[in-house]
C-alpha positions as CSV (number, residue, x, y, z in Angstrom):
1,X,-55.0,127.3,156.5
2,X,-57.3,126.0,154.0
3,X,-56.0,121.9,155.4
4,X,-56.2,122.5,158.8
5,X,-60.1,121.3,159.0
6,X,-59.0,118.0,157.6
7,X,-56.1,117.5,160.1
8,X,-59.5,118.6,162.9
9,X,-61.4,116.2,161.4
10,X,-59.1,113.3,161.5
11,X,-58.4,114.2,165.6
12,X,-62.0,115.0,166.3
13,X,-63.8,111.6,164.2
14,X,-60.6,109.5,164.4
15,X,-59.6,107.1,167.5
16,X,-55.5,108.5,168.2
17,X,-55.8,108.4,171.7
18,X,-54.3,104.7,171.9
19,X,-50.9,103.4,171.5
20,X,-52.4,101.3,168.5
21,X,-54.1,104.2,166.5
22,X,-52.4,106.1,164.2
23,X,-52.6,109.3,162.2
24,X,-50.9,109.7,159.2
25,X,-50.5,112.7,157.2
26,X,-48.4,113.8,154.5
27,X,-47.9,116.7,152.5
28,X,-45.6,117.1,148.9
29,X,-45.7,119.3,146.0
30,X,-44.8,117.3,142.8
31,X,-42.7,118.9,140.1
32,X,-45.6,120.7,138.6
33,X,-46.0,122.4,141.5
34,X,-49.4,120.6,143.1
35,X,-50.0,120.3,146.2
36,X,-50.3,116.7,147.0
37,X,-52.2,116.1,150.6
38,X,-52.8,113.3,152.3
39,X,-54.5,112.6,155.9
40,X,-55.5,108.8,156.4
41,X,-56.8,107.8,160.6
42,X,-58.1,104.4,162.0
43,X,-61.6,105.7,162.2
44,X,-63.9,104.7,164.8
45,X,-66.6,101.9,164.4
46,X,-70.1,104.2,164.8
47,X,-72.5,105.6,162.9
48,X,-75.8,107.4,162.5
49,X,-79.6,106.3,161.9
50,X,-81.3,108.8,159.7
51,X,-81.9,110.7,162.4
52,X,-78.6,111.5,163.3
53,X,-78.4,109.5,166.4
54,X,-75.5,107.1,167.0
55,X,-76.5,103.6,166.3
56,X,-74.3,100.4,167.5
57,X,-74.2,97.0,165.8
58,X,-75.0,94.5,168.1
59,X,-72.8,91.2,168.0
């Protein structure tokens, strides 16, 4: 329960809706007993002004 935000996060601020996007995750525990945890998206090109509005770089 406690990784399930992380797998939300990469759907919700990750782009997996095309063919060429991918989510990855992957989960092991080592021989210590740790839980390894991994969860790596193609992320999507925008971000935020100070204000918390999306910006977009202008080519």
């Amino acid at each position: 329960m406690l990784l399930i935000p992380f797998v939300e996060n990469a759907f919700k601020h990750g782009k997996v809706t095309e063919d060429a996007e991918w989510l990855w995750i992957d989960m092991n525990v080592d021989e210590a007993g740790r839980l390894l945890f991994s969860c790596i998206n193609t992320k999507v090109d925008k971000r935020k002004d100070l204000t918390g509005r999306h910006w977009h770089r202008e080519c």
